[in-house]
N, C-alpha and C positions, 0 to 999 in steps of 0.2 A: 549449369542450367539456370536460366536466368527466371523470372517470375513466369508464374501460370499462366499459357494462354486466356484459360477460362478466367482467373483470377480478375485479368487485365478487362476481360469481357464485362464481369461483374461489376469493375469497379464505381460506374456511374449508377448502377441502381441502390449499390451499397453505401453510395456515398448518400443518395435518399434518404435511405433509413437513418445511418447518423445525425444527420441536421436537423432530420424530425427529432431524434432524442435531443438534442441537443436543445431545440426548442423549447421542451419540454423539463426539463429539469427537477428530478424528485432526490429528496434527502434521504440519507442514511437506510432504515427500513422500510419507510415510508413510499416504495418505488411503484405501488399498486401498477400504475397503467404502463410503466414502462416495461415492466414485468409482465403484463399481459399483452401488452406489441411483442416480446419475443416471444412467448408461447406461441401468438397465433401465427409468426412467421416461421415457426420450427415446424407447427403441424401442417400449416402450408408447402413446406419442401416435403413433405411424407416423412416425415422423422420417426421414428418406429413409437418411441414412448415420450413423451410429453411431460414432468412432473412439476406440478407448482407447489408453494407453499414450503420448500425445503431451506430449512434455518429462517421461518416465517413469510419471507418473501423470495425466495431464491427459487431458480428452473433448473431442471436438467434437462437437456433430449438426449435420449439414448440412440445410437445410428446404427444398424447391425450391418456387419458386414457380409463377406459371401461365403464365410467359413466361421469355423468353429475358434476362438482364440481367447486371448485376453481384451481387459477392457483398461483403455488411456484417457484419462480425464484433460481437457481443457479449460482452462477456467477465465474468463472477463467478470469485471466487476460494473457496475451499473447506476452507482449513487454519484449525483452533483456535490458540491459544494455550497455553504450559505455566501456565497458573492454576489453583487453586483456587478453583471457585464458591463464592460465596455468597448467593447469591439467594433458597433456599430455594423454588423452585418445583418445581412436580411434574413438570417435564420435563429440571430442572437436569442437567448432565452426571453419566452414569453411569460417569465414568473418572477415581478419584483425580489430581490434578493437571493434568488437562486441561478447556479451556472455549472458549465460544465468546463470545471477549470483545470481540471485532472486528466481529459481526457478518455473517461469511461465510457462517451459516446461514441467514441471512436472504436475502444476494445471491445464494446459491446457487439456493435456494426462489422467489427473486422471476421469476429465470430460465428456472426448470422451467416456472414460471407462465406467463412469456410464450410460450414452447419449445410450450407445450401448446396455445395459442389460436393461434399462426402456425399451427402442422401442422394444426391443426382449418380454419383459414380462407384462407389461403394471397390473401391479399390485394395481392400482389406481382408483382413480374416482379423474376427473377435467384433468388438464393439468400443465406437466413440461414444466417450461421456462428454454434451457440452454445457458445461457447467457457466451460468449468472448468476455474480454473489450480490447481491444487496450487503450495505454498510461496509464498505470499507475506510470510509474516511471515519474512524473513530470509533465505528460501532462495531468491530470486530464480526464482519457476518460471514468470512470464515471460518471463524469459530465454531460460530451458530449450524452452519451446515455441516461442517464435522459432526458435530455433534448431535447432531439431528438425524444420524446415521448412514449419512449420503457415502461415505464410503462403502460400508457394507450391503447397502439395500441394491448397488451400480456393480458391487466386485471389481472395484477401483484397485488395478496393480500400479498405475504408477500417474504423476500428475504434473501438469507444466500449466505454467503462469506465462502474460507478456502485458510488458508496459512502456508506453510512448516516451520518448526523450527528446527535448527540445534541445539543440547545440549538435544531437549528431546527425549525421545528413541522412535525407532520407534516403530508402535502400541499403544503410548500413544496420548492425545488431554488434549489442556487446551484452557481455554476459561473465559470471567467471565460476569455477569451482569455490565450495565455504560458503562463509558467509559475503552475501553479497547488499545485504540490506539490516540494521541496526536494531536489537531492541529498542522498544521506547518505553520509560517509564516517566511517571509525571509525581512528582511533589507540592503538598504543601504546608510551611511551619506557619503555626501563629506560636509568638512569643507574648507572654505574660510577667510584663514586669510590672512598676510603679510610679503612675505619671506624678506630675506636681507641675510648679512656676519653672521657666526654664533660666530663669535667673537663679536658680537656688539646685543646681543640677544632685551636687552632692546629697538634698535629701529623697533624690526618685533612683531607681532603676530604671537607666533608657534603654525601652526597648528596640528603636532606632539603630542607635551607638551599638547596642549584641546584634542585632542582625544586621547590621555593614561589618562587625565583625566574621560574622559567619561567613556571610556573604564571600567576603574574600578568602576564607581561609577554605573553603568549600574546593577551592582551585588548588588545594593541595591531592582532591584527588586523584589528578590526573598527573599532576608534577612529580608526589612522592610518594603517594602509595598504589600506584597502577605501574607493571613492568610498562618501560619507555617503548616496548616494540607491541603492544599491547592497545585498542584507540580504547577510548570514553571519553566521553563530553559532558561536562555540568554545566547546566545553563539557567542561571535564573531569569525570569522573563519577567515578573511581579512583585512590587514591593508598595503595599499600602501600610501609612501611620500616621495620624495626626488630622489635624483639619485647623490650629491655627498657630501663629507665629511666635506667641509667648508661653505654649502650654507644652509640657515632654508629654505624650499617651501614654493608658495604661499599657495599651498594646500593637504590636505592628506584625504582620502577616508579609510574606513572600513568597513566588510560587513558580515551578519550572519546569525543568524537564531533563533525564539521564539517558543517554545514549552510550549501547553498549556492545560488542559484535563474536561475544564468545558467555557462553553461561557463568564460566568461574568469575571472568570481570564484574558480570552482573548483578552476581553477589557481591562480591568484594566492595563494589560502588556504595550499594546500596548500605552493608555494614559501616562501610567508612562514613558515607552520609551522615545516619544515624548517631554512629558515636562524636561525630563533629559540633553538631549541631546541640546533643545534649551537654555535653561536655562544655562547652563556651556558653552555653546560658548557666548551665550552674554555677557555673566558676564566677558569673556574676551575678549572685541569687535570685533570676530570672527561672522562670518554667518554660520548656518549649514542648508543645504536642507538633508533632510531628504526624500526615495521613501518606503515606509512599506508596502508591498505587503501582502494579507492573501489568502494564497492556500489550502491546504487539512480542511475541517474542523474535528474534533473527530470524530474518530470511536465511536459510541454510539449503545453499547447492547441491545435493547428491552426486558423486564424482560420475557415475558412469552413464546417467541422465544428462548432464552437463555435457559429457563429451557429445550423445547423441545432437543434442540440440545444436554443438558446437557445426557436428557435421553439417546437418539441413541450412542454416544458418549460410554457409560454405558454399554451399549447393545454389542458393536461392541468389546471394549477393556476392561470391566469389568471395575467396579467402580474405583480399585483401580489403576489402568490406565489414571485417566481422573484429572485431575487439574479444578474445579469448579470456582476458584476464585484468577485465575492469577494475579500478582501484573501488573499492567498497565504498558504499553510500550511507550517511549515518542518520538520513530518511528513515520510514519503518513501511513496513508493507503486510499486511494482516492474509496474502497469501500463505504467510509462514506458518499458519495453521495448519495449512494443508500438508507442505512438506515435514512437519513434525507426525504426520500420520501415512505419509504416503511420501516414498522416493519420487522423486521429481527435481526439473531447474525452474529457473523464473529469468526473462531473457530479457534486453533492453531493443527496442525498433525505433529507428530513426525518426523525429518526427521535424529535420529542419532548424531552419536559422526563424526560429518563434518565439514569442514571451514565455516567461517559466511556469512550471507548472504550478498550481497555486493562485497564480497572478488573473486580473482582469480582463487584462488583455489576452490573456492567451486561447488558443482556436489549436484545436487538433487538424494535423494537418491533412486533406482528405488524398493526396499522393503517396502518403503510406498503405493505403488502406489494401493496392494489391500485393504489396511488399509482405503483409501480415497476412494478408491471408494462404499467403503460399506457401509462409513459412508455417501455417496450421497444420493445411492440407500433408504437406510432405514429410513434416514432424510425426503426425497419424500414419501415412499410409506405411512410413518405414518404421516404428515399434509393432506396426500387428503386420508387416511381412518380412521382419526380421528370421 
């Protein structure tokens, strides 16, 4: 079965909507108006309940169907990025230093779209939850609606995520059982040693010389103390010390970031870190505070959500379309909240030969957008007529 008549019907209105967000560009929590474009287009379709304000800024519509059943969460996330476009198109963001580089105008939009054909056709039995998260680039506002009780207030049985890929073509989906996407945790050491003239090294502790040691030795965690079949990534990204040519500082600071795809590793990382880092400044009577913050945890596939998705996926784009068992990404995705409270997959949509995500240049592509919404609608109608 190839994409939704209706889907395809929809696409140029849906595509409206997107570029309007797109225009538009709001950060992290901060999504006030974008947030109230989807209300008012949810209560526009007859959406049965409306709720704002969940995890601060986040929506639900509740869809009821024509029977009695369970309820399946869908979820789009809704925050820009702080970039500056450069696309140069006519829809590009009208807000200096904000864009939509991620693509959540698109996931947002693809949702409206299915939000719009459920409430029109109600092919179901139980209820759709469609779920807008505010902050996910950073601000965890999955979290925030977790916790805000959106599972229980909805009788959320099970919940699916979908997010755009630039490099796979559009009309294709991959996805895989496990872990599909990385914890991310971030660091940062300040070392305190003993500046002086840099002619006379022997009477400082450089703090510098300990932290290029560390630095390097830091690469042991994935060399010798992580099983080889096992990923993590240590990455340092920052290293501030000094400010002139003849003087050692008292102290130098570096700061990064650990990517990890199973819970034991992400301890083990983070131990190993920790005894590295102290360990080698004291060895050279240096002090290191160490602050090891853990924010997004794994994205984690639920096996028998996974195969569903696998199915519709199938359905929608033909087998030979669909990637079953993507190699993991050590990106983070703050959907993981949701699947640590609720079975569910999180699935990848084609979004073309386009700049990456993250990037400037990059534009979500508006040719996915019936490709997604059908893979919604059909994900929905077959868990509540299961």
């Amino acid at each position: 079965m190839p994409i939704l008549n209706r889907a395809a019907e929809l696409q140029g209105e849906v595509t409206e909507w997107r570029r309007h967000i797109h225009a538009h560009p709001e950060l992290l929590y901060a999504v006030e108006n974008t947030a109230a474009f989807v209300a008012e287009k949810l209560r526009s379709f007859g959406v049965d309940e409306v709720v704002t304000g969940i995890g601060r800024t986040g929506v639900v519509g509740l869809i009821r169907g024509k029977g009695e059943g369970r309820t399946v969460g869908l979820r789009a996330d809704m925050d820009a990025l702080p970039l500056t476009e450069i696309t140069g198109k006519p829809y590009a963001s009208e807000t200096p230093g904000k864009m939509h580089a991620c693509g959540h105008d698109g996931h947002t939009a693809m949702l409206l779209g299915a939000a719009k054909y459920l409430a029109e056709n109600r092919n179901f039995n139980g209820n759709i939850a469609v779920i807008f998260q505010p902050a996910e680039e950073g601000g965890a506002g999955g979290d925030a609606m977790v916790k805000d009780g959106m599972m229980e207030r909805f009788q959320i049985a099970e919940v699916y995520g979908m997010h755009n890929m630039p490099g796979l073509p559009v009309g294709h989906f991959a996805i895989r059982k496990g872990p599909i996407m990385a914890a991310t945790d971030e660091f940062t050491v300040s070392i305190k040693g003993l500046g002086g003239h840099a002619a006379m090294p022997h009477k400082t502790i450089d703090p510098i010389a300990i932290g290029a040691q560390i630095i390097s030795n830091l690469q042991l965690v994935a060399s010798r103390s992580a099983n080889p079949l096992k990923s993590v990534v240590v990455s340092v990204t920052k290293f501030n010390a000094g400010n002139a040519h003849n003087v050692i500082p008292n102290d130098a600071s570096f700061a990064g970031t650990v990517r990890t795809l199973d819970p034991e590793m992400r301890d083990l990382a983070e131990q190993r870190f920790k005894q590295i880092v102290s360990g080698i400044a004291a060895s050279h009577g240096a002090e290191a505070e160490i602050e090891f913050q853990r924010n997004y945890p794994v994205t984690f596939n639920h096996a028998d959500e996974t195969d569903h998705a696998i199915a519709v996926a199938e359905e929608i784009a033909g087998a030979g379309n669909v990637i079953p068992d993507i190699d993991p990404m050590m990106g983070g995705e703050d959907f993981s909240y949701m699947l640590l409270a609720r079975p569910g997959a999180f699935i990848f949509v084609g979004n073309g030969d386009t700049a990456g995500l993250h990037n400037p240049a990059y534009d979500f592509n508006d040719e996915a957008i019936a490709h997604g919404i059908s893979y919604w609608v059909r994900l929905a109608e077959q868990r509540l007529n299961a």
